[in-house]
C-alpha positions in Angstrom: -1.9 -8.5 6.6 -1.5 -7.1 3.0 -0.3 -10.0 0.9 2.6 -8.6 -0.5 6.0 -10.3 -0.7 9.6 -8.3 -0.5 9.9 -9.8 -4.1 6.6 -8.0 -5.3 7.7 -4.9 -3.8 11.3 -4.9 -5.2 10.1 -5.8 -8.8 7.0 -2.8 -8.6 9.7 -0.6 -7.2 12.1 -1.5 -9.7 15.2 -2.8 -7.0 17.2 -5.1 -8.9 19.5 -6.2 -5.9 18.8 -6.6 -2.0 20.5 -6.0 0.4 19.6 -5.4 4.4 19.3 -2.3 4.9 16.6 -2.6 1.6 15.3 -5.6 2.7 14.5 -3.6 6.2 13.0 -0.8 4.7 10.6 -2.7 2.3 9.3 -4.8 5.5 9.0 -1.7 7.2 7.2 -0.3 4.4 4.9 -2.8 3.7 4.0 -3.3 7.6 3.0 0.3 7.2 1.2 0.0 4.1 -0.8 -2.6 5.7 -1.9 0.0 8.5 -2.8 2.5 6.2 -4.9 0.4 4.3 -7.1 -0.4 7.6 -7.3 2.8 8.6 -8.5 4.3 5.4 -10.9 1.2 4.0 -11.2 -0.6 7.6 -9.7 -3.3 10.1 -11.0 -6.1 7.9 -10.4 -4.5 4.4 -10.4 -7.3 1.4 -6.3 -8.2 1.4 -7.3 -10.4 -1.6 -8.9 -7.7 -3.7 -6.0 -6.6 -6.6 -7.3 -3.3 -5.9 -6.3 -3.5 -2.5 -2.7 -5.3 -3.0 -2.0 -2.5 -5.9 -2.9 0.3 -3.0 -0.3 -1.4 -1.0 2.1 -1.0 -3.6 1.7 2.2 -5.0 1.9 3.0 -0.7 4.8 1.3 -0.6 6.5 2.5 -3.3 5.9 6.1 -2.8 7.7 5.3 1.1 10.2 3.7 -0.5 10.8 5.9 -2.5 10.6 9.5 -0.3 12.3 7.5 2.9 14.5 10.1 3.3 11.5 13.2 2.0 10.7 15.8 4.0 7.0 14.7 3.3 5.6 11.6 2.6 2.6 12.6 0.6 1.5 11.2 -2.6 0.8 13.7 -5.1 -1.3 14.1 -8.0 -2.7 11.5 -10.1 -1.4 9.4 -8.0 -3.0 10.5 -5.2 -6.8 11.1 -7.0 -5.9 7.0 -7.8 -5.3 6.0 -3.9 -8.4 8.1 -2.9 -10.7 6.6 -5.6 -9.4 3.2 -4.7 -9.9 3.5 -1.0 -13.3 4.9 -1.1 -14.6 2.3 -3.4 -13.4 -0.2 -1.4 -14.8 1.2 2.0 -18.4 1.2 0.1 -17.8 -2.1 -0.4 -16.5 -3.0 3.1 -20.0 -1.0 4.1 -22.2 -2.9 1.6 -20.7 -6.1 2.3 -21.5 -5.6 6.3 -25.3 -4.6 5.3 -25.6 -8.2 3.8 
């Protein structure tokens, strides 16, 4: 699991208060960060790489933030970011394996 605290998320998101209903959305959020992140760089993807943790709070914070979107798609920069991010870190994943 992604090793990113409701604390990280709130301060990257910008929430200065918590309450449930947040609080249940972010673990939500991060839970499904998590899964993207193996599914796009793999099952065993490098939790303790910062380029991971910052995909899985960019992720997060673009859920967060379009909960209530009729799309939850990343757009433009930030989307060429999370696809150069993901694909170096699935070479690496595959290079790692080869060793």
């Amino acid at each position: 699991m992604i090793d990113i605290t409701i604390d990280e998320a709130c301060n990257y998101i910008g929430i200065d208060y918590m309450d449930s209903t947040i609080e249940d959305n972010l673990h939500r959020a991060i839970k499904t960060a998590d899964a993207i992140l193996k599914g796009s760089i793999g099952e065993k993807y490098p939790v303790d790489d910062p380029r991971a943790k910052e995909l899985g709070l960019i992720i997060i914070n673009d859920l967060y933030e379009n909960r209530n979107a009729e799309s939850n798609t990343i757009k433009g920069t930030t989307r060429r970011l999370v696809d150069d991010m993901s694909l170096q870190l699935r070479m690496e994943l595959r290079r790692r394996k080869r060793e």
